[in-house]
C-alpha positions in Angstrom: 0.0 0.0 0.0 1.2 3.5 -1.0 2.5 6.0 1.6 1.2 9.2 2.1 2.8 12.5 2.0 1.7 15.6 4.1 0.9 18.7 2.4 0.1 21.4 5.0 -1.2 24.1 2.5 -1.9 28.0 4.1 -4.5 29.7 1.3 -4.8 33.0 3.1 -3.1 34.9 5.9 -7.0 36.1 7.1 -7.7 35.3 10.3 -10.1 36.3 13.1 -7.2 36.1 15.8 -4.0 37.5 16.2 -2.3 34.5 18.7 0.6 35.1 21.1 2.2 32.3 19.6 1.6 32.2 15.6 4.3 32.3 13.3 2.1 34.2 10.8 1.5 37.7 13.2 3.9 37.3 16.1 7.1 39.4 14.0 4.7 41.3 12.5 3.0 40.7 9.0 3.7 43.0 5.6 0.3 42.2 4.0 -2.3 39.6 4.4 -2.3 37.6 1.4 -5.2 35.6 -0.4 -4.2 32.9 -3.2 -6.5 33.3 -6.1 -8.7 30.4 -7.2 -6.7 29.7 -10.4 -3.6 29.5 -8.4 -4.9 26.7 -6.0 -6.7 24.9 -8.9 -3.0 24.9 -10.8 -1.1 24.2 -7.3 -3.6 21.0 -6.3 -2.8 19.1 -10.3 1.1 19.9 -9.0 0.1 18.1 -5.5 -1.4 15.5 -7.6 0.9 15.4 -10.5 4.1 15.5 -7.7 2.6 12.4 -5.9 2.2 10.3 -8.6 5.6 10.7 -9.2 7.0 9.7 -6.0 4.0 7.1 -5.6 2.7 8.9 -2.4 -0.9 9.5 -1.9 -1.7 13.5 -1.5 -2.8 14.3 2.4 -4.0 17.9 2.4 -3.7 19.9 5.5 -5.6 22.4 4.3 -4.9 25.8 6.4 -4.4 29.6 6.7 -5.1 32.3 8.2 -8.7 30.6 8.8 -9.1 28.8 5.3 -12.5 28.9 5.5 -12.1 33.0 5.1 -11.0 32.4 1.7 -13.9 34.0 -0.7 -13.3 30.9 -2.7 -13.1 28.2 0.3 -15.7 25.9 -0.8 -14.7 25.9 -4.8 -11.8 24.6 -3.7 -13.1 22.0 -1.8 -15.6 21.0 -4.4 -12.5 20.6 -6.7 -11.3 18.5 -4.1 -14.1 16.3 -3.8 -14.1 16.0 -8.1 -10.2 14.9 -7.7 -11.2 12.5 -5.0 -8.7 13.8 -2.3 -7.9 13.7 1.1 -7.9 16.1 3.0 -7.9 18.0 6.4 -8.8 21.5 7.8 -6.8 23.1 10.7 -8.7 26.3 11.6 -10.9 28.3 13.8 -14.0 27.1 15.3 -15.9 30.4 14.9 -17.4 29.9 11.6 -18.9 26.8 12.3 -22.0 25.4 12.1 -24.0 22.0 12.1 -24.7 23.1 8.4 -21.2 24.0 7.7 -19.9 20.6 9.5 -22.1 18.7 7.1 -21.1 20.2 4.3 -17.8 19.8 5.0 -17.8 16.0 5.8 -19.8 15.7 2.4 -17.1 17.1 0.6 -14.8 14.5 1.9 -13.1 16.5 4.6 -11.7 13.6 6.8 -10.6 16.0 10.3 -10.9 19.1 11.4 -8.3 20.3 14.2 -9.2 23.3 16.5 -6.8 24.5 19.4 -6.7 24.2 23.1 -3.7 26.3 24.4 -4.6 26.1 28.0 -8.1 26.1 30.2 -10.3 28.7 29.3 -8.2 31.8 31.0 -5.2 31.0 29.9 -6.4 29.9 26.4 -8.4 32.9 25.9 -5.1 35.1 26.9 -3.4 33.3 24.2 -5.9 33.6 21.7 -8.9 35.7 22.1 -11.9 35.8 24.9 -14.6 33.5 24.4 -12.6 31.5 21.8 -12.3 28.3 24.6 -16.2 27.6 25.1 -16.7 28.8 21.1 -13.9 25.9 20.7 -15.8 23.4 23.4 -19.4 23.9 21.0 -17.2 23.2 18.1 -15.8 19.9 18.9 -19.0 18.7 19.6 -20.5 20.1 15.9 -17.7 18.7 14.5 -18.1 15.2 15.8 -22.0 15.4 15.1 -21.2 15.9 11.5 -19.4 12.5 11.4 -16.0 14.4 10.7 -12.9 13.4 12.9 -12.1 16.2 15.5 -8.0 16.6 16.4 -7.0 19.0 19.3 -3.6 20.2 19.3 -2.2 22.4 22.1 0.9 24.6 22.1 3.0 23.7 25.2 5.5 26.6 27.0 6.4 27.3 30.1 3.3 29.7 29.9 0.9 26.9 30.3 2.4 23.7 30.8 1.2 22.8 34.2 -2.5 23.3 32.3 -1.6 20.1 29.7 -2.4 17.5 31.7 -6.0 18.9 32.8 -6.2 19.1 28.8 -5.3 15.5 28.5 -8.3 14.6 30.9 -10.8 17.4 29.1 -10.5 15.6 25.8 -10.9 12.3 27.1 -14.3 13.7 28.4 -15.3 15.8 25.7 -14.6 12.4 23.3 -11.7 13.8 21.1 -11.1 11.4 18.3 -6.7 12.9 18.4 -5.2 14.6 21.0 -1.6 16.3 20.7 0.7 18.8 22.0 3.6 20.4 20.0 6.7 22.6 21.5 6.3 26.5 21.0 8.5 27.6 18.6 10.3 30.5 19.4 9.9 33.4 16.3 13.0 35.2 17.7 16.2 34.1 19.9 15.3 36.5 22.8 11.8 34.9 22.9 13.3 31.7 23.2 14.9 32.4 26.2 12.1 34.2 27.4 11.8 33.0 31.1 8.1 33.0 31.1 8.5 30.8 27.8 11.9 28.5 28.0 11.8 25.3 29.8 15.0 23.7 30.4 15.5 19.9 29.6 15.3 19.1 33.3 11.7 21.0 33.7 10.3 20.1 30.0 11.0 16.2 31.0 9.6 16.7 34.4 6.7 17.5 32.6 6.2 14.6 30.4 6.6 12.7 33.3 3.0 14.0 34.6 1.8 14.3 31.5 2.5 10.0 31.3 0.8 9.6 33.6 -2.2 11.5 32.4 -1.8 9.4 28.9 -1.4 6.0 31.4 -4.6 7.2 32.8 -6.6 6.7 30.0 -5.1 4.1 28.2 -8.2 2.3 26.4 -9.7 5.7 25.5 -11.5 6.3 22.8 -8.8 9.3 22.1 -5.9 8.6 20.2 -3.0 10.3 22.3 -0.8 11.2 19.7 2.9 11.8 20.6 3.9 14.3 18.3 6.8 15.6 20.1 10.0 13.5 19.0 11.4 14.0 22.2 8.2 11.1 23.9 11.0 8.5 21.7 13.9 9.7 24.3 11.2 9.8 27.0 9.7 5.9 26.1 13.0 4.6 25.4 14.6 5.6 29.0 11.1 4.2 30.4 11.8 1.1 28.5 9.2 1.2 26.3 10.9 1.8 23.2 13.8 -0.3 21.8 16.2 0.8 19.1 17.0 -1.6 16.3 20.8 -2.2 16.9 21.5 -3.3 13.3 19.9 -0.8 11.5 22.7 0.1 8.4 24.0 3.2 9.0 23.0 6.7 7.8 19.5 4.9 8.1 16.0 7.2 9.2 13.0 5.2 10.0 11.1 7.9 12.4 11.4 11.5 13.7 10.8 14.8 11.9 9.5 14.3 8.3 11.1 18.1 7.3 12.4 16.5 3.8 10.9 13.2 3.7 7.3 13.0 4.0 6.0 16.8 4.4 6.3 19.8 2.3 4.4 23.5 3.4 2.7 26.3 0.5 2.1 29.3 1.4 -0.3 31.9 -0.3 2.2 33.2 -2.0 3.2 29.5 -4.0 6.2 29.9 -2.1 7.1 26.2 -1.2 8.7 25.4 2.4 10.7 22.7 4.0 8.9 23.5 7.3 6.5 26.4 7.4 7.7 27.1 11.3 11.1 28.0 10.2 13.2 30.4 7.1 13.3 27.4 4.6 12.1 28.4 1.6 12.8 26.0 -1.2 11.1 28.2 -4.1 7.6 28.3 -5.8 5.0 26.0 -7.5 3.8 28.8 -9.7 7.5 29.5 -11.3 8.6 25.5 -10.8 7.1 22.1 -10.3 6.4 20.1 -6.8 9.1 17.4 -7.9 11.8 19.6 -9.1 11.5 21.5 -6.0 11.6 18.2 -3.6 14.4 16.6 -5.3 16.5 20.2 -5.7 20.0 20.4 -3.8 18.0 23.4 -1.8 15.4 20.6 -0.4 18.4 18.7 0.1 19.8 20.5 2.4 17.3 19.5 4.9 18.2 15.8 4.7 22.0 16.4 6.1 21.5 14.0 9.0 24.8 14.0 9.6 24.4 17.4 10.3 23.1 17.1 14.1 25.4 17.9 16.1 24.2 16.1 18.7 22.0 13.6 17.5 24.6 12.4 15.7 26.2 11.0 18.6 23.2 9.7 19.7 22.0 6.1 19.7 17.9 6.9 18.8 19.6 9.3 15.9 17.4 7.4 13.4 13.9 7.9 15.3 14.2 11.0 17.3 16.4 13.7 16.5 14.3 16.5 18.2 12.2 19.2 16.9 14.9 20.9 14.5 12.1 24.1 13.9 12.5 24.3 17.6 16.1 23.9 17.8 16.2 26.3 14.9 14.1 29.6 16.6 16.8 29.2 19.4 20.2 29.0 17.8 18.4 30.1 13.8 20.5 26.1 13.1 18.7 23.3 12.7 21.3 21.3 13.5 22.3 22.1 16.7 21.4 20.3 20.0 17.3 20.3 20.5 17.4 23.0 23.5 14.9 20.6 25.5 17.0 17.0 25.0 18.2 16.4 28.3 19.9 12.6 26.8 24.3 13.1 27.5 26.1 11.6 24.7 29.3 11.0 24.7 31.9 13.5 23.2 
């Protein structure tokens, strides 16, 4: 069976909030940019055009901004449905409705992803007030419509102590995916904010209670997805994860997919290695999806040998951190993950 490769695709900077910790707004923002409708129709044959090529099947994450601001949202999601894709929304809940939900989940819309930053105070600091209980009534439209519902959470020191009451709220609330990803610093002095950095010694302290949370509810109906790469450090100390000791070398089975299974557009066409970091690879309206991915400038994100640290390091071919992370602190992928607490030898 094929493979699938992630497209996370932003068709509009519009959006109703302006969030502490977006990558879009938090430098500032020149112009809010809309792509037109020809654009995305010409940019989703490349997505399809691109995968054939490398025999993936096309997973749209399907974003902004809001997407659904877009004046042409729902053409393009009828396009979508006539090409038979899949496909994903991560947005706001604002716009929704039972109506909306349906028509959504006709269309073929697999998963809709909303945010939970915190518990309603601190989320709504974050984001905007009333957006947690608007978020709350939107889960529940969401599942109604018969659409998967995925919460992610942004974890800093800001809010971190509030994660594992998150872990328990989805649970109740009947969350089909559940997952929490590392802010990602848009400047090296708000990395080492101290309302915002966590050192290695307090971010594992946390996974530790957020384990147990997970342990907790282990038979839930919630899938408790692990994004961070750092849970394979985490699992393996706990002795829950065990490294393949004669793997060839130079091999990668797991960890970030920046340059193996994931490429970011932006409104603009301009293609991205990750969208949370400066890696701009060039554009789909001036050059092709394959091109681009098999370019020398892609290939510089595939220079595992690169890590500094991880290179040293026995999980190298299933961890390796979050480089976007590592990258908003040092502005080098390739340096040591600021939260990895694992010693390697020298």
């Amino acid at each position: 069976m094929k493979s699938y490769f992630a497209i996370q695709w932003h068709i509009t900077d519009y959006c109703d909030q302006r969030c502490k910790h977006c990558y879009i707004f938090s430098e500032g923002h020149p112009a809010l940019i809309t792509m037109p409708f020809d654009d995305m129709v010409h940019i989703t044959n490349q997505i399809i055009d691109f995968c054939d090529k490398i025999n993936r099947i096309p997973y749209i994450y399907l974003t902004g901004g809001d997407p659904i601001l877009h004046p042409d949202f729902w053409r393009l999601l009828e396009y979508f449905h006539e090409k038979e894709l899949r496909f994903c929304i991560m947005g706001n809940p604002f716009h929704l409705t039972a109506d909306i939900c349906k028509r959504l989940h006709d269309l073929g819309c697999v998963k809709y992803q909303v945010s939970l930053d915190g518990l309603e105070t601190t989320h709504d600091m974050f984001r905007m007030p009333g957006s947690f209980a608007t978020t709350l009534e939107a889960i529940k439209l969401i599942k109604e419509s018969g659409m998967w519902v995925a919460v992610m959470s942004t974890v800093s020191k800001t809010n971190h102590k509030e994660i594992p009451a998150l872990i328990d709220l989805v649970d109740e609330l009947g969350v089909d995916v559940y997952a929490v990803g590392r802010y990602c610093p848009t400047s090296v002095q708000k990395a080492y904010d101290p309302d915002i950095h966590m050192t290695p010694q307090e971010y594992r302290a946390y996974m530790d209670v957020c384990f147990e949370r997970y342990s907790a509810h282990r038979g839930s109906k919630t899938t408790y997805h692990l994004k961070d790469h750092l849970w394979t450090l985490y699992l393996y100390e706990k002795g829950l994860f065990h490294p393949d000791k004669n793997l060839p070398a130079n091999t990668i089975i797991d960890g970030c997919n920046c340059g193996r299974n994931h490429m970011t557009i932006l409104p603009t066409g301009a293609v991205y290695a990750c969208r949370r970091m400066a890696s701009m690879i060039g554009s789909v309206m001036t050059a092709n999806l394959y091109d681009l991915w098999t370019s020398s400038k892609f290939d510089e994100y595939r220079q595992y040998d690169k890590f500094v640290k991880c290179n040293k390091c026995k999980l190298k071919a299933y961890c390796r951190g979050c480089p976007s992370v590592t990258y908003g602190y040092t502005h080098n992928m390739y340096d040591a993950d600021p939260q990895c607490w694992m010693e390697v030898e020298e």
